[in-house]
C-alpha positions, 0 to 999 in steps of 0.5 A: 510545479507543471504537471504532466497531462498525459493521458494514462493508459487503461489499467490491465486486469489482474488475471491478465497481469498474473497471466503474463508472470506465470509464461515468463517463469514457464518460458524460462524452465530448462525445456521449452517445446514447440508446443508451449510456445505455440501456445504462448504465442496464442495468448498474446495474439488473444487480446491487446492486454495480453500483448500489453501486459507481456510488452511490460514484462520484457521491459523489466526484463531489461531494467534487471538484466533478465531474471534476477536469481532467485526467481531464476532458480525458481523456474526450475521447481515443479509446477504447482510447487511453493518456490514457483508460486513465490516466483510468480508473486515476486514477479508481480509485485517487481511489475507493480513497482516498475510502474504504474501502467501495471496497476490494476483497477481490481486490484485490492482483492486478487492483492489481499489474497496474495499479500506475504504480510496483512491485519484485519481490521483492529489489528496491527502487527510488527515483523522484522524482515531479514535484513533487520527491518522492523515493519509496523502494520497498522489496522486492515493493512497488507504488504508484499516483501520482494526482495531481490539480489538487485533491490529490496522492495515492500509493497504497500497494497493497503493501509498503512504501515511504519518502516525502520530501514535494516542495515544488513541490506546495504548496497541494495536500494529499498523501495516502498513502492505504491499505486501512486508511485515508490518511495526511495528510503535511504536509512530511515524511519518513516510512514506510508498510509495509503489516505482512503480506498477510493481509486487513485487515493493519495498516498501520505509519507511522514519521516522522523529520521533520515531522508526519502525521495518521493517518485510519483509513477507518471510525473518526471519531478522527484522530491526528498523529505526531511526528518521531521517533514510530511507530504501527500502525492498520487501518480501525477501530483506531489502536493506541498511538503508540510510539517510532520504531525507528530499524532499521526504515529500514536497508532503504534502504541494503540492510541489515538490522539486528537488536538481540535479534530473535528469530530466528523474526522476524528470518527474517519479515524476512528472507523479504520480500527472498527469494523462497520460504519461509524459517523455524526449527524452533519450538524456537530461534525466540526465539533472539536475533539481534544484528548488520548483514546485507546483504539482498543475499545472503540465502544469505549471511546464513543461512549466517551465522546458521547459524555463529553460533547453530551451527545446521543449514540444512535445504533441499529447494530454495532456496526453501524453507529451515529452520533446525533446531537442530543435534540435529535435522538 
């Protein structure tokens, strides 16, 4: 597959991309003096990113053919006031998925603070959305809902999550839309994990039913997944698709299931679902682990693999823990 070599352009900061949604929703309020466009006009000639960020709101603007309702009928409210703010945000999670030019380099804290949906670490949550969707939010997880008159869009900001695509939404695409790119369900059941929280980190989708098309942001090539298939991709990279694991899924019923991980990847997974750092001396790392683990008694499964592989826990607190080989402790 040829993939495109472009170089992307540098990621606009996430007040600027706030910025940029509140003069659009102020501009399209029933009065517009003089003044406020003065002022409007100001901020753009400011900065180049301002200029940049507002030349990405009037694309969308066109891709929807203006606002869509609800945000119109919001700019009608008071400042300050609920709907307004909803408008704002939903603005911002439609910039974030028309593209990824939008992402923002900073932009996991200004997301948690205005995720509709999140966990903390250890935690997970089931929401049904009012279409019918069931939305499964594993451990240190947040979402965004936008849903529109023209498509219905979840925002994956971090983590991982499973959907059940609802009916009663019929007519109206559904999009899982990421940093790396967007996720076209039509009638499913399938995963997103976002693999890592490093910069440009994979995105990982696993399906049970139905079928996907996997759109990363800056490659022209689609690709659709099959019940039963798995692949990773970023903005400029679709790897190979792969057979579903079907222990990626045990989460859900509070468990964790390992067939010959090693252990320096088994305690990865481990650590999502704890807070602090977890890990093992790199002389046992690819010891094999195999069995069922309850994720919620983290202590209990490192005193468990402690047992088994007859290894020694080293702790200064709970929050941060090695395993060592028995020798070394």
């Amino acid at each position: 597959m040829r993939l495109n070599q472009s170089r992307p352009k540098a990621a606009i900061p996430a007040d600027i991309s706030r910025a940029a949604a509140e003069w659009l929703v102020e501009l399209q309020s029933a009065e517009q003096p003089e003044t406020l466009r003065q002022q409007w006009q100001a901020w753009r000639d400011a900065h180049p990113d301002h200029e940049r960020a507002w030349q990405h709101i009037e694309l969308l603007g066109e891709k929807l053919g203006g606002l869509s309702s609800p945000l119109a009928h919001a700019t009608l409210a008071p400042r300050g006031s609920f709907k307004r703010r909803r408008a704002i945000k939903t603005l911002a999670v439609l910039l974030f998925a028309g593209g990824g030019a939008m992402a923002v380099e900073d932009r996991l804290p200004w997301w948690r603070l205005n995720a509709d949906y999140s966990t903390a670490v250890g935690e997970s949550r089931n929401l049904t959305l009012e279409d019918g969707t069931e939305v499964a939010l594993n451990s240190s997880s947040a979402i965004s809902v936008a849903y529109t008159q023209q498509q219905r869009i979840i925002m994956l900001l971090h983590g991982e999550i499973h959907i059940s695509t609802g009916h009663a939404g019929q007519g109206r695409p559904f999009l899982v839309a990421t940093d790396q790119g967007s996720i076209h369900a039509l009638g499913t059941r399938f995963g997103v994990r976002q693999l890592s929280d490093e910069k440009d980190a994979p995105i990982r989708v696993s399906l049970l039913e139905g079928v996907v098309e996997i759109a990363p942001s800056e490659l022209a090539a689609r690709t659709r997944l099959q019940a039963g298939e798995q692949l990773s991709f970023t903005r400029r990279m679709l790897a190979p698709v792969e057979r579903l694991n079907p222990n990626d899924n045990a989460w859900m019923q509070g468990m964790l299931v390992a067939d010959d991980m090693p252990l320096v990847e088994f305690l990865a997974e481990l650590a999502r679902y704890r807070p602090g750092s977890l890990g093992c001396h790199e002389s046992i790392a690819q010891l094999k682990v195999t069995g069922t683990y309850p994720l919620h008694d983290t202590d209990k499964v490192i005193a468990m693999l402690s047992d088994s592989l007859q290894l020694q826990v080293r702790s200064l607190t709970r929050y941060w823990v090695r395993l060592m080989p028995a020798h070394d402790a």
